[in-house]
N, C-alpha and C positions, 0 to 999 in steps of 0.2 A: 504494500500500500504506500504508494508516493504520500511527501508529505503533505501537499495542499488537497488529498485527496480528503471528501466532506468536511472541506473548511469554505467559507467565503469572509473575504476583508470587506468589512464596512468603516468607511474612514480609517481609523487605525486598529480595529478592534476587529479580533478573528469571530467567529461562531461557525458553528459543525451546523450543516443542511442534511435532508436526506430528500432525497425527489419522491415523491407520489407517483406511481405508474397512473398515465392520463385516464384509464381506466376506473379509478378509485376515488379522482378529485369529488364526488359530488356526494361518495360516500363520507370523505372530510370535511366536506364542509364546504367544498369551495376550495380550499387549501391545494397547493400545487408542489409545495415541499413543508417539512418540518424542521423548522430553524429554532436555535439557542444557540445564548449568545458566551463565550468562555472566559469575556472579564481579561482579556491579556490584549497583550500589541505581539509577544512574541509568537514565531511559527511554531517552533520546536516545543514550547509551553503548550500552543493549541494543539498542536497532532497528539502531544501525550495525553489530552484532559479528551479527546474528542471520544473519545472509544465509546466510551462506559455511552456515554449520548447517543453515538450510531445504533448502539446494539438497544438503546430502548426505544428507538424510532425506529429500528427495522423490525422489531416486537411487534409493536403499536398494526405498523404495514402488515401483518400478519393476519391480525386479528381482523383488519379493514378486507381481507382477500377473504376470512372464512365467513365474511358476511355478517359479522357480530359488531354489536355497540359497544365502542370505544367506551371503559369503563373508569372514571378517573383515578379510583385506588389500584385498577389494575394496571393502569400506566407509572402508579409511581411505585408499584412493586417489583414492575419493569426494570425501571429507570436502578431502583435500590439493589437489584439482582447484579443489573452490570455493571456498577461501583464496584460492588464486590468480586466479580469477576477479575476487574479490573484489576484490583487489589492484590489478587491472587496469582496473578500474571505476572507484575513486575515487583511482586514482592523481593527485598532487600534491595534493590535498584538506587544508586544514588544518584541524584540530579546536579545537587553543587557541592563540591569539595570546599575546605577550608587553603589556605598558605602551606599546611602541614600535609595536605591528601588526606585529612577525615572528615566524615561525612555530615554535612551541615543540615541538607535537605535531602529528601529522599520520594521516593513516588509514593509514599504510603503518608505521608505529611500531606504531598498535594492534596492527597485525595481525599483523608480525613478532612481538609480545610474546606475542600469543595463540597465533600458531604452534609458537610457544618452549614454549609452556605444554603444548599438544596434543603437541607430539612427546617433552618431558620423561612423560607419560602413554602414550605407546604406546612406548616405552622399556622401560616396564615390563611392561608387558603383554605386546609381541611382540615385544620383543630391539632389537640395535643397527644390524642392517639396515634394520627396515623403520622403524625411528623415523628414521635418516637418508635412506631415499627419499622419506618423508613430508613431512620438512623441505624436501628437494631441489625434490620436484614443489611443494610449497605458493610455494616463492621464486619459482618458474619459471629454475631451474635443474637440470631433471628430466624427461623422459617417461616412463612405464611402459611397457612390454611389453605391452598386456593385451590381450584376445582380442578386443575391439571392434575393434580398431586391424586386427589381421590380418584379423579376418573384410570390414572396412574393401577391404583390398588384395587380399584374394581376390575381391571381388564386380566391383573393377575390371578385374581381367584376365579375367571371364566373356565366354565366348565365345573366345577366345583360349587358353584352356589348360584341357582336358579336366576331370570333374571328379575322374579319379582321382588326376592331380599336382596337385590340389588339397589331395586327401587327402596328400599326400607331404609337400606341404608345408607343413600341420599338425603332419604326425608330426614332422619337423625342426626347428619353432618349439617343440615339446612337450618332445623330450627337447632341448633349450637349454636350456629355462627350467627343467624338472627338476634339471639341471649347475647352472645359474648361480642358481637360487633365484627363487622368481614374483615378489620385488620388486626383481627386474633394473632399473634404468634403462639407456635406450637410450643414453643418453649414456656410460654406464661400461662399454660394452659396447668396450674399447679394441682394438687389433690385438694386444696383448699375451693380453689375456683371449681373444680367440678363438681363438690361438693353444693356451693354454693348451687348450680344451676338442677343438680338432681330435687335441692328444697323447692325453688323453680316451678321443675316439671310437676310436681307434689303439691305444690298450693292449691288449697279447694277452689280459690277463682279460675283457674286453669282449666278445672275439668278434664283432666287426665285421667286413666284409671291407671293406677299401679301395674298393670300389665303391660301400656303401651308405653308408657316410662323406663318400665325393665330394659324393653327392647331397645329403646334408644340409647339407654347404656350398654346393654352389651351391643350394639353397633359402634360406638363408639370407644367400649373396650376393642373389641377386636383392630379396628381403625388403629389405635396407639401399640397393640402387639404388632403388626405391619412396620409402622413407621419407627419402633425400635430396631426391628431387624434390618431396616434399611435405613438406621445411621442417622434418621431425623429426629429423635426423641431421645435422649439420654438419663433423662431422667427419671425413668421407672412410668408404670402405667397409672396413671391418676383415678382409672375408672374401677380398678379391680377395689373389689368388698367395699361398694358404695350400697351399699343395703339398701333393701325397699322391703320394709317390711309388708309383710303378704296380712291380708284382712283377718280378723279372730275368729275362727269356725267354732270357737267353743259354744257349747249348749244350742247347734244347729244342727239340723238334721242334712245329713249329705245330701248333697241333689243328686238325680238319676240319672245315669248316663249311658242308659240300656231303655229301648224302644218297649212298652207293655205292650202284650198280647191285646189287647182291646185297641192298641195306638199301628198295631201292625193289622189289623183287619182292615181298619179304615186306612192305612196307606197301599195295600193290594186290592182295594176295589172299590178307590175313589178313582174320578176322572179328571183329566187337565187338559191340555191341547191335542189335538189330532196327530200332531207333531212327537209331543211325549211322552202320550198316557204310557203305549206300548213299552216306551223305553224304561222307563222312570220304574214301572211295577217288574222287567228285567233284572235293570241295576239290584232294585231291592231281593229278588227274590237270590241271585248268586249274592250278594254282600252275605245274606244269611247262612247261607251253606257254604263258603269261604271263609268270611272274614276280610276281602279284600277292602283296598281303599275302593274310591270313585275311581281319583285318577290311571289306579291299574286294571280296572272293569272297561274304562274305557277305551285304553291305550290296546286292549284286547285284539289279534289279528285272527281272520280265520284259520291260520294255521296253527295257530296258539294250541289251538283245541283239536286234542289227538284223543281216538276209541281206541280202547284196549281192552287186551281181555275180561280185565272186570271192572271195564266200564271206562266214564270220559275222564281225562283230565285236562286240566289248561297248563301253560307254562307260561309266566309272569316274569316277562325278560327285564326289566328295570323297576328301581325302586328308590325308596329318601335311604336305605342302605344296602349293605351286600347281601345281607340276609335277607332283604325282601325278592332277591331274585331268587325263584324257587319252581316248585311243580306241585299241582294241588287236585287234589284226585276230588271232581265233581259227586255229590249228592245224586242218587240214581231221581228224587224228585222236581232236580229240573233240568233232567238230560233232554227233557220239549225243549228248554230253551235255546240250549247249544245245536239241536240236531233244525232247530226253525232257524236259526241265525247264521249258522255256517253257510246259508244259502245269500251271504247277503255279496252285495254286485260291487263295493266298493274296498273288500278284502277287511275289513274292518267286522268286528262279532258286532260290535252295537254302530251300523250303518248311518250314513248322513251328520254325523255329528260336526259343527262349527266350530275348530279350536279358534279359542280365545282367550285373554286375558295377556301379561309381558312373555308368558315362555309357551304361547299359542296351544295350550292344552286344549285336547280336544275333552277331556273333564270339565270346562271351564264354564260355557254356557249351560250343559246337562247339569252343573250342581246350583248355577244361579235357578232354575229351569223347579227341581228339588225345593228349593229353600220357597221358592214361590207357590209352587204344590203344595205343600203342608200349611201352607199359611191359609191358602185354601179351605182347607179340610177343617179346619178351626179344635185344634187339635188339644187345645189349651195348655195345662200341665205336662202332658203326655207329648206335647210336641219335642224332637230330637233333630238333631242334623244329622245329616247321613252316615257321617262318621262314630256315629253311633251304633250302628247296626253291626260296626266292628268290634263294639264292645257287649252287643245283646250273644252276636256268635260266639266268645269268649265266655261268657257267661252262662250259655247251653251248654258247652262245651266241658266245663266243670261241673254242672247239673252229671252230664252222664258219664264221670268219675274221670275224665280223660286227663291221661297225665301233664303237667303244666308242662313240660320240654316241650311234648309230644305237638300239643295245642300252637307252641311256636314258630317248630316247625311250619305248621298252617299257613300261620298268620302272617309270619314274615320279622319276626322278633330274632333279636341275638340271644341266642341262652348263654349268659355271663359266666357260668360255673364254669373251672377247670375241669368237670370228665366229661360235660356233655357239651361246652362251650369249644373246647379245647381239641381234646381227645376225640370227640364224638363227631361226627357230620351227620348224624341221621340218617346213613343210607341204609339203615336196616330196617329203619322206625318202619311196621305197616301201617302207612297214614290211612288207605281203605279201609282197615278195619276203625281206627278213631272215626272216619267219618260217616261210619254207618252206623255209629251210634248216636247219633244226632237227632235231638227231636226236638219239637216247637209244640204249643197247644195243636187240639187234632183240628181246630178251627183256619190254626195258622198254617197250616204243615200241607192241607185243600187246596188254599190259595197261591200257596211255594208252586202245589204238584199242578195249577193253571184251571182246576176246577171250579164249580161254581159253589160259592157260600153254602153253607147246609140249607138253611130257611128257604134260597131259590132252588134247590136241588128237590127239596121236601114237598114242595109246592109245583113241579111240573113233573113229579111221583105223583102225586094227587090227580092232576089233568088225565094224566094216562088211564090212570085207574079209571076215570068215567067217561073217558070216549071208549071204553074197553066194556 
């Protein structure tokens, strides 16, 4: 880089320019280059102060190409980055010697005086925070917050973590930095201060519940174990045993979290749309003879589902862990369902399904789909989510003595013991025999098997008899 290269003399005083591609002027503003001015008459003084300048107007021009508003804090985070670069670059560098050849000034002088000068100017401009983050990050006693950085550690954990606790964990970096103000340093982010914003998230004016507060700290936990192992945080993690204490269950009775036999009638022979009566009373009927989720009922392919000699089972290729990938030998009560569905035209067991939601589940509309159905039904107390049904199967499932490993197996659980956790993989378990001892009331067990209610069965018993 020649020396006059982004300098321009005006009368006796240099300043660094950076040209605008003609492209971009109107996203500037009008503006055709980015000029500041460097306070000197000398060249050799400008070419060395220009740097840290170029690099936070070729920044700036960046930002203007990816079609984003020029944000003023993030231009002087810019600006504070390549000070410090700067810094770093011509660190120990002397500028003027004494009589003796020791060193008088030095580039790390200049630049401390210039930073002095820069943050006494954004002092005034944007208050006494961000002029002392500016100072902070220019010394390299400072990182920012800023959204390169997370978007940085979100992109690491792809594949690894869905993209809707991706979204979570945006929403949680968002309101922090909301609380704490966008020229947060990561460094001031202390166990005190995050203290302070969990009381925060906790105040009754807030309207938080204690759950969605959890999450935001351990989103935010997790965020500071990243940023330690990548050299950004030195100071221990602020979020760990920030306690939320959980609500007193004392002298209440548990809620239920298994579907009643009166709450499972009326969800196999109520009606919803054209669209998902049929599907919605499928889902339910294998969640019950499984135990699966939604999402791996739905994720179902027809190949999934292989006949054997005694009888169907499905294979449940993915899951939230290793153990949920598995093989699960169907209930002989809704082999109708598998042997009607295998027929379906888009390779899929539960046909036509919308994915939807950040990580395009084809669960995603079938469970909004559900939650709307029940609400229907007016189900009251007895109302459950779907994910329920995985706990009523578990619960039949020790009804009919079935061993808890055994049951895990099923369901898609790690069994944590060392002999069966360990040692074991269950390939011996007979899961056909656990699963033919399954039963439901004989009310529920009609509607599994696609037949009609007793009381209509009872009553076109009756017809026959007197056209007979």
């Amino acid at each position: 880089m020649a020396l006059t290269d982004y300098l321009k003399l005006r009368g006796r005083t240099w300043y660094v320019r950076v040209q605008i591609p003609p492209h971009l002027w109107a996203s500037a503003g009008g503006k055709r280059e980015f000029v500041k001015t460097l306070k000197t008459r000398d060249l050799s003084e400008a070419n060395r102060l220009k740097h840290a300048h170029v690099a936070a107007f070729q920044r700036r021009i960046k930002t203007l190409e990816q079609g984003q508003q020029s944000d003023p804090l993030a231009d002087l985070y810019d600006k504070a980055i390549a000070w410090r670069d700067a810094r770093e670059r011509y660190k120990g560098q002397v500028i003027i010697h004494d009589q003796g050849g020791e060193p008088l000034w030095t580039y790390d002088d200049e630049y401390l005086s210039q930073i002095s000068d820069e943050a006494k100017e954004f002092l005034e401009t944007h208050g006494e925070e961000a002029a002392t983050s500016f100072f902070n990050i220019a010394k390299g006693e400072g990182t920012p917050l800023r959204d390169e950085l997370i978007e940085t550690w979100l992109a690491e954990q792809a594949g690894s973590i869905t993209e809707q606790t991706s979204g979570h964990h945006r929403v949680a970096v968002r309101s922090f930095r909301a609380w704490a103000g966008e020229s947060v340093l990561i460094e001031a982010v202390t166990r005190k201060k995050a203290g302070d914003y969990v009381s925060h998230l906790l105040a009754p004016e807030r309207g938080i519940r204690p759950k969605t507060a959890k999450r935001y700290i351990s989103s935010l936990s997790t965020l500071w174990t990243w940023l330690e192992a990548r050299g950004h945080a030195d100071q221990g993690n602020p979020w760990l045993r920030q306690g939320i204490a959980k609500k007193s269950k004392r002298g209440q009775a548990a809620p239920r979290k298994q579907w009643t036999d009166a709450a499972l009638v009326k969800l196999l022979t109520g009606q919803y749309t054209a669209q998902y009566t049929a599907t919605l009373h499928d889902l339910v009927r294998l969640a019950l003879v499984t135990g699966a989720r939604i999402d791996e009922l739905c994720a179902l392919e027809t190949r999934d589902a292989q006949q054997r000699k005694d009888g169907w089972w499905i294979t449940i290729r993915e899951g939230k862990t290793q153990a949920a990938v598995r093989e699960v030998p169907i209930h002989e009560s809704v082999a109708h369902v598998i042997e009607r569905r295998r027929k379906s035209a888009d390779g899929f067991l539960f046909e036509g399904l919308v994915p939807g939601g950040p990580d395009k589940k084809r669960s995603w509309n079938a469970s909004k789909a559900f939650g709307h159905y029940t609400k229907k039904l007016d189900l009251g107390e007895q109302r459950q989510v779907f994910h329920a049904l995985r706990n009523t199967f578990t619960e039949a499932m020790e009804a009919a003595e079935v061993p808890e490993s055994t049951t895990k197996l099923l369901i898609g659980h790690k069994r944590a013991s060392l002999t069966y956790g360990h040692y074991s993989k269950g390939e011996r378990v007979k899961l056909r025999n656990a699963i033919n001892r399954l039963k439901y009331a004989s009310e529920v067990m009609r509607l599994v098997e696609g037949r009609l209610p007793q009381a209509q069965g009872s009553r076109r018993t009756q017809r026959r008899r007197k056209r007979s």
